[in-house]
KEMARSE-515756 format. One record per atom (N, C-alpha, C): x, y, z. Coordinates in steps of 0.1 Angstrom, whole numbers, plus 5000, padded with zeros to 4 digits. Layout:
BEGIN
XYZ;...
# end
This chain:
BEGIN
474779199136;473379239139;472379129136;472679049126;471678919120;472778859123;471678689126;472278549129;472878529119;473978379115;474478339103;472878309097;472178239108;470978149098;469878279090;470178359095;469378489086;469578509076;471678569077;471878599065;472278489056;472078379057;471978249050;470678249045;469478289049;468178299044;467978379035;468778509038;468578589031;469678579018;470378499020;471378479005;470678348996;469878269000;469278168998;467878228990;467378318994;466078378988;466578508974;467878568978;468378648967;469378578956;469378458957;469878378947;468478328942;467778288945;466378218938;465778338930;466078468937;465278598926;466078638918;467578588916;468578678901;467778678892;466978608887;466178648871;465278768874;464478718887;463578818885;463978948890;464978978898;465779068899;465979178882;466579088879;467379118861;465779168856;464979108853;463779158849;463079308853;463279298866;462779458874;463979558870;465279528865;465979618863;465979648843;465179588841;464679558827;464079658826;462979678832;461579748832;462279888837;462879898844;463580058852;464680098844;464880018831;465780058823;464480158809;463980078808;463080128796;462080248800;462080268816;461080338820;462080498821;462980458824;464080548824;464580618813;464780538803;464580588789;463480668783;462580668786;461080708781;460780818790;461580838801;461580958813;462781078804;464080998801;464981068796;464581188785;463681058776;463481168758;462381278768;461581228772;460681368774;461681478778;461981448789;463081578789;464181618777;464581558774;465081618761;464481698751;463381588752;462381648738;461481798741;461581808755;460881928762;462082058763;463182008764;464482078764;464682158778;464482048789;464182108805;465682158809;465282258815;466582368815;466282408831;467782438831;467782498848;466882618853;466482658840;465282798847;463982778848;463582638844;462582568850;462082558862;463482568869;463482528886;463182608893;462982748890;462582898892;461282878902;461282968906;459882968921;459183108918;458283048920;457083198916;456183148927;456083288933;454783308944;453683378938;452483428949;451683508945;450283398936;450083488922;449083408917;449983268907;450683318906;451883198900;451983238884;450983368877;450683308864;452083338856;451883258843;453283248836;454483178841;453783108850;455182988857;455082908844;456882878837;456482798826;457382668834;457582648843;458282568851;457482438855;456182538858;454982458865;454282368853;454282458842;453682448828;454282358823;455782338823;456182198819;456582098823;456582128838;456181978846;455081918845;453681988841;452281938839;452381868825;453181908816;453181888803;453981748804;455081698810;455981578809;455481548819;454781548827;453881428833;452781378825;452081448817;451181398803;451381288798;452881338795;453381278781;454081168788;455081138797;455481008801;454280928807;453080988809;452080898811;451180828799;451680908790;450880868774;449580928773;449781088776;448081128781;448081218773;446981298766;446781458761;447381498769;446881558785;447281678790;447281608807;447581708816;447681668832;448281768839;448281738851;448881798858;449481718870;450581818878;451181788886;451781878901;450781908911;450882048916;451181968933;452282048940;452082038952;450882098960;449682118956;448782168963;447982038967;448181948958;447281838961;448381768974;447281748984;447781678994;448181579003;447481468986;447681328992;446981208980;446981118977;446481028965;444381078968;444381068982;442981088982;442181238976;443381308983;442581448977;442681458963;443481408952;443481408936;442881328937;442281208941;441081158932;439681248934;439881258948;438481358949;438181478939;439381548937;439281688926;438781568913;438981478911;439081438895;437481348895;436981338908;435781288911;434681388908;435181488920;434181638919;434281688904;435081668898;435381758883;434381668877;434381518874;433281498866;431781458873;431881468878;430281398886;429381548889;428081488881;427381608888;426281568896;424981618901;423881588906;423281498899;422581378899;421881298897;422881178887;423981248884;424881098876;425480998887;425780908884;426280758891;427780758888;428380748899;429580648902;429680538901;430480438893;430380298892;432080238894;431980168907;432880098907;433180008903;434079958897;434179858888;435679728893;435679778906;436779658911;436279628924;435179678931;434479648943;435079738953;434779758964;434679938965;436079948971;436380098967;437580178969;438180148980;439480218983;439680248992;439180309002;439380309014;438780329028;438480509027;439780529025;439780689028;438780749016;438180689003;437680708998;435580749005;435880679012;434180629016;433580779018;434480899025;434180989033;434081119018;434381089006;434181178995;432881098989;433180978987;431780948981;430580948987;430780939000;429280919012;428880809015;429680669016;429180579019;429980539036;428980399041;429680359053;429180469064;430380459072;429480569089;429880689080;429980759067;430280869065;428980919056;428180799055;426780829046;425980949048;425880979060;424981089061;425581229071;426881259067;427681339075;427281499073;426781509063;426281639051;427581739053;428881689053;429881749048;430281799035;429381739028;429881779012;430081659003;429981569006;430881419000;429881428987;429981318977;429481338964;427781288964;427881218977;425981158983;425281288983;426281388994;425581538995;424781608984;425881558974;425581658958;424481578953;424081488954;423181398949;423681318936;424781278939;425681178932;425281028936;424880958930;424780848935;425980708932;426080628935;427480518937;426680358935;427380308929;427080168925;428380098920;428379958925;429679918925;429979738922;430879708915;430679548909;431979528912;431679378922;432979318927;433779268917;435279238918;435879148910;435279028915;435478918902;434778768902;436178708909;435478638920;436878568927;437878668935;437578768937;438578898937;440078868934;439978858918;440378828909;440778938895;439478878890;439579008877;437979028875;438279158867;437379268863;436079178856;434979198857;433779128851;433079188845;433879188830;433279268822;431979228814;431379148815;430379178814;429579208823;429579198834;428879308838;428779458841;430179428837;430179598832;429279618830;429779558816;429279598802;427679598804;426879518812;425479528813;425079648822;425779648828;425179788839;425479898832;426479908824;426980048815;425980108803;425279938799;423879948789;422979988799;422379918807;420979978813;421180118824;422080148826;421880248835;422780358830;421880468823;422380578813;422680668823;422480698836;423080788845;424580758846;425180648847;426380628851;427580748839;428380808851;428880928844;430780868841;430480828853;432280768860;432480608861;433180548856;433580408863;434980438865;434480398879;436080428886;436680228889;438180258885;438380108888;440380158895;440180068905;441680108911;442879978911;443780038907;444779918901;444979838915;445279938925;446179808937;444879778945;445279688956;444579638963;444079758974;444579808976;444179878989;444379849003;443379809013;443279739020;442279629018;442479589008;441579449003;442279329006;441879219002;442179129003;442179038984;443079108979;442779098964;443879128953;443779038944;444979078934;445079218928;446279268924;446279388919;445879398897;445479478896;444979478879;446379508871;446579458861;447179478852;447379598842;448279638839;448079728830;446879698817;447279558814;446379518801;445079528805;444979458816;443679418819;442479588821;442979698827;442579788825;442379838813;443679838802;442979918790;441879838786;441979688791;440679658778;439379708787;439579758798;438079778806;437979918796;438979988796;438980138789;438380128775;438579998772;438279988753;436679998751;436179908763;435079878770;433979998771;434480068780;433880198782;433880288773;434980338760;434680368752;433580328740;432880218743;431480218735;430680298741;430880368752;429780418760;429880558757;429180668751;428980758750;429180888764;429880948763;429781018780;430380978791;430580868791;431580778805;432480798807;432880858813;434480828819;435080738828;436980708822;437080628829;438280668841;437980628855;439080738862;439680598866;440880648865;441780538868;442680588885;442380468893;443280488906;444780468906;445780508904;447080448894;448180468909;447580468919;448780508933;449480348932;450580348937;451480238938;451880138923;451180218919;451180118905;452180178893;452380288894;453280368884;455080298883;455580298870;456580248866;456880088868;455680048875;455879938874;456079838860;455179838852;455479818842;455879918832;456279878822;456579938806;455680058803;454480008803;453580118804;452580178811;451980268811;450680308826;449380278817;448880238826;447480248818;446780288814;445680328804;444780388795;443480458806;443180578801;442280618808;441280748808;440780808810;440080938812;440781008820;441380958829;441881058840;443180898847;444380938849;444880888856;445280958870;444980898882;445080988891;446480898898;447380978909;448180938920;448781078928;449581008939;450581048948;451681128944;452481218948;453881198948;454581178961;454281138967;454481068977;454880908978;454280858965;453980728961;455680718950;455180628945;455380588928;456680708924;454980768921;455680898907;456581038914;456780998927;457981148928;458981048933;459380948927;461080908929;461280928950;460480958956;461080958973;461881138973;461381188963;462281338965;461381428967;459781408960;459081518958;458081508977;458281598982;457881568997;456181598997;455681658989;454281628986;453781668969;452281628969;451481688957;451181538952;450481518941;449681448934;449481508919;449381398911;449581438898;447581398891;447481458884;446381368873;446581418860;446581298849;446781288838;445581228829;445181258816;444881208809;443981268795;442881228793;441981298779;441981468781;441881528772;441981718776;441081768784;439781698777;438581728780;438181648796;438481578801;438881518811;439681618822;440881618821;441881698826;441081878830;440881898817;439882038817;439282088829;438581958827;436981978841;437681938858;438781858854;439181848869;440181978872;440682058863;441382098864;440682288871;439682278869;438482378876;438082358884;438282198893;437982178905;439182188916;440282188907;441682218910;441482348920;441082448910;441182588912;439982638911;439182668904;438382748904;438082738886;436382738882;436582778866;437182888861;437482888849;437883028841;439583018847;439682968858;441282998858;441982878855;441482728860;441682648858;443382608864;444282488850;445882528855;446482668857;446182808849;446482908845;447482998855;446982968870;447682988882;447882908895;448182958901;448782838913;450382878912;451082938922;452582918922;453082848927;454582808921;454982678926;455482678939;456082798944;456282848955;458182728958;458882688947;459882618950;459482478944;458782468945;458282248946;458482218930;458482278918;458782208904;459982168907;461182178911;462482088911;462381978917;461681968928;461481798935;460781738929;459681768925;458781738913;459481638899;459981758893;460581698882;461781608887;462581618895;463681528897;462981398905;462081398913;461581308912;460881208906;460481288891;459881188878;461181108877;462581188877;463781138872;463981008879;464181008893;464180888900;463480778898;461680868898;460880708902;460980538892;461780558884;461780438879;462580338883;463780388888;464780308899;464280278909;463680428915;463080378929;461980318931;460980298918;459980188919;460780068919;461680038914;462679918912;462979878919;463679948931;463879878944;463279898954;462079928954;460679898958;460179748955;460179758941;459679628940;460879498940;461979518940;462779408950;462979408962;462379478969;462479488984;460879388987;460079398980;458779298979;458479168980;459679168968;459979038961;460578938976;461779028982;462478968988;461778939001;460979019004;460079019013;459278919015;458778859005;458178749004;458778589002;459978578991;460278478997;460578459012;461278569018;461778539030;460478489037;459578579041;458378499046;457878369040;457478389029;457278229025;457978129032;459478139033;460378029036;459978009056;459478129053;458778059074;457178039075;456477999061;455377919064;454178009064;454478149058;453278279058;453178249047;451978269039;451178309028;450978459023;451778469013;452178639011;451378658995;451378768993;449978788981;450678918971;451578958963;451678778953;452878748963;452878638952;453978468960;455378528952;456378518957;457578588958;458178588943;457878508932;457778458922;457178518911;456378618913;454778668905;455178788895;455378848891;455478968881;454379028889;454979188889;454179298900;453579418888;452179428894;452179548887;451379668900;452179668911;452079758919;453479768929;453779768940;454679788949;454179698963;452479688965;452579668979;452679468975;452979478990;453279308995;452379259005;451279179000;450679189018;451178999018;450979019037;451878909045;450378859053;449878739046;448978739061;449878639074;449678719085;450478739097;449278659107;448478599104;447878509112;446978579129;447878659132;447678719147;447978879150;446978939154;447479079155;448879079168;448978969173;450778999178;451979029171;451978929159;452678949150;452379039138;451279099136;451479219129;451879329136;451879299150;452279449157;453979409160;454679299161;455579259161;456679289144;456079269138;456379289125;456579439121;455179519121;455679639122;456479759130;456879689139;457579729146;459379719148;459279599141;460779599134;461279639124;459779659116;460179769101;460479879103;460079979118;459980109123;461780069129;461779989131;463079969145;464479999129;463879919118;464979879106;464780009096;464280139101;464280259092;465380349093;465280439086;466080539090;466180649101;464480719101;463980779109;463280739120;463480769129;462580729143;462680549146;463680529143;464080389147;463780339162;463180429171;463380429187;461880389189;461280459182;459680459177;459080329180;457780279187;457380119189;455980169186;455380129174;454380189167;453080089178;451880159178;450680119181;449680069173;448480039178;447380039168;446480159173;446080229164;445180389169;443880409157;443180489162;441880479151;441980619145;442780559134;443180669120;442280749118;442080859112;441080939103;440980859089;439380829085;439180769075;439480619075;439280559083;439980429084;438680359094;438680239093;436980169102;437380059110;438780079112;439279979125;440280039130;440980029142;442180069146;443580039134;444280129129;445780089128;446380119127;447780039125;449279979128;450080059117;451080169120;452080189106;453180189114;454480139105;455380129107;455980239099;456580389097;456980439085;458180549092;459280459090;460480559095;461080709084;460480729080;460680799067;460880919067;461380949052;461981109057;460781159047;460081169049;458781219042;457381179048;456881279059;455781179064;454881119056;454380979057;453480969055;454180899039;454980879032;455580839020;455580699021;454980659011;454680499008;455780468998;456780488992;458080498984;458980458992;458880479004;460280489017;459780369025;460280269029;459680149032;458980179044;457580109043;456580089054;455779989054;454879979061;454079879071;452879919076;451779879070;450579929076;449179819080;449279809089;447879699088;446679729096;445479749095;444379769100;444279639108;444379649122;443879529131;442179479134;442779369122;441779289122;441779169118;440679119115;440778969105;440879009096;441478989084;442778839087;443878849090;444279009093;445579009101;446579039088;446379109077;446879109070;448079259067;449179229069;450179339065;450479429050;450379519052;450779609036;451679659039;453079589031;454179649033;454879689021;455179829014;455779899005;456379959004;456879998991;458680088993;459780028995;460780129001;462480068997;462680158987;463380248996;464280348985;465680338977;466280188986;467380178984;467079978986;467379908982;466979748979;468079708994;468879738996;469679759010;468979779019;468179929020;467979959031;466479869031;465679839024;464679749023;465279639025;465779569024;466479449027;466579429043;467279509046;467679519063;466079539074;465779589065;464079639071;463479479073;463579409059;462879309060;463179229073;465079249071;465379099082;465579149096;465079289099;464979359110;463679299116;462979319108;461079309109;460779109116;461479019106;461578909112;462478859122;463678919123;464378919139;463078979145;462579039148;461479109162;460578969160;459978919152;458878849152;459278669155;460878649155;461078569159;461978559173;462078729178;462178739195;461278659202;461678589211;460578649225;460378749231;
# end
């Protein structure tokens, strides 16, 4: 299928990563362990797995999935519901839950993600009067990274003194579609240490792609994500989790549902078994996620692309971006990641103008979960700089083959 000189590349680049290989299985060992005690310590039993329709109340299945997603995140309280439909719709509940009329949103890594703009009200979504948080009379203010780099905390720290409106600082671990390094676990708590001088503030943490990456998750008011992502191990086929302070969790958790009922109902309708067996997985399968990355990048590196981080780097997310110089080659590129999947291999992806998105783009996602960023894919908005997001790998094999699928097509004619 591959030339000798490929798989000679590719044995040449997985010999240079044995350490850092050994390291990522370091991290998937400890994270694995710390997944294990909760369930133990919770005493998760097969009648957990139990499905309750209707209003759901008394599901204690649901109750202690919410509960061990808490706790393996290091939080008071959380939740974890397949009702939530996607990383964007749980931040929005955990947005709407704390923001009221006349308080401030403060971004604190320079602005969100794209799909975000259309909840907060900014960009061509400013004056839509759909509801977004501009509607409510929330207002947004936002502080780049220095160098898009790291967090500038003093200026936080000066806008968080003079401007007593601000309710939320929101700061998002991965890049997004940025052009920008991803945050650290550390580097966020000390923003959290930060914000706790501040009376009233919360801090919402964007934690998609970033979970199990390291040892620990980050510190927060609210941790929001996917299960689509990260945290459902590639089993849980939808929902979104948020974790963190009670009083925090509380208020989003009425935006969840309704006040007065709050977690109290919602049936699981079947979905706590994928759920929780997907906490079980995701630490492996962030693992070979992030050696599918790794490898990803030397291999490019070794043909003269500039990859972000450098194949070399300790991760504390999943994605890989490739700048690809030319929208030929990102459409060439993702199209061999689509050709090297499981699903819809036949598939020769386009550029199209997404919902929520402010350029045409490009996904590559052969996946048995639409739409799952855990299962290797490929996404790039065509534009300048031409830059590729490519994440997941459920299996370091089947990411592997993707990768050297993706540069066979890009070095066809």
């Amino acid at each position: 299928m591959f030339s000798e000189k490929l798989l000679s590349l590719a044995s040449e680049c997985e010999n240079e990563l044995a350490s850092v290989f050994a390291e990522i299985d370091s991290v998937a060992f400890k994270n694995t362990q710390k997944v294990m005690s909760v369930f133990r310590e919770n005493r998760l039993s097969d009648r957990h797995f139990n499905s309750t329709c209707g209003y759901g109340y008394n599901d204690d299945g649901r109750d202690l999935c919410d509960k061990m997603f808490a706790e393996i995140f290091g939080c008071e309280s959380g939740f974890a519901r397949s009702q939530i439909i996607s990383g964007t719709h749980a931040l929005a509940i955990a947005l709407y839950g704390l923001l009221r009329p006349n308080d401030t949103l403060l971004a604190v890594s320079g602005k969100p993600y794209d799909t975000l703009d259309s909840v907060i009200g900014i960009g061509e979504s400013a004056e839509s009067g759909e509801g977004s948080l501009a509607d409510l009379g929330v207002n947004y203010r936002e502080i780049p990274l220095v160098n898009g780099k790291t967090l500038d905390l003093n200026a936080i720290r000066k806008t968080l003194t003079e401007d007593k409106s601000i309710k939320v600082a929101f700061v998002q671990r991965s890049k997004g579609y940025g052009d920008r390094r991803t945050l650290t676990v550390a580097e966020i708590n000390a923003l959290f240490e930060l914000v706790r001088e501040f009376d009233g503030v919360y801090l919402v943490v964007d934690n998609c792609y970033g979970e199990f990456c390291e040892t620990e998750e980050p510190k927060g008011d609210l941790l929001v994500g996917s299960l689509i992502k990260n945290a459902g191990g590639g089993i849980a086929e939808i929902g979104g989790y948020i974790v963190g302070t009670k009083r925090a969790v509380d208020l989003a958790a009425a935006r969840l549902t309704v006040p007065g009922i709050g977690l109290e109902a919602g049936a699981s309708m079947g979905a706590t078994k994928p759920m929780i067996k997907g906490l079980f997985f995701a630490p492996h399968i962030t693992a070979q996620a992030l050696k599918t990355a790794h490898f990803a990048a030397a291999v490019f590196e070794k043909q003269g692309f500039e990859c972000e981080p450098p194949s070399y780097e300790k991760r504390s997310d999943i994605i890989q971006t490739l700048r690809l110089h030319n929208a030929e080659n990102v459409l060439k590129f993702c199209r061999g990641i689509q050709k090297g999947s499981p699903v819809d291999s036949f598939v020769s992806p386009e550029g199209w103008d997404m919902p929520g998105y402010n350029a045409p783009v490009v996904m590559a996602a052969g996946a048995f979960t639409q739409g799952s960023s855990i299962e290797l894919s490929a996404d790039a908005p065509l534009r300048e700089p031409f830059l590729v997001y490519l994440q997941g790998g459920m299996t370091y094999e089947s990411g592997k083959l993707g990768i050297l699928t993706a540069l066979s097509e890009m070095l066809s004619e």
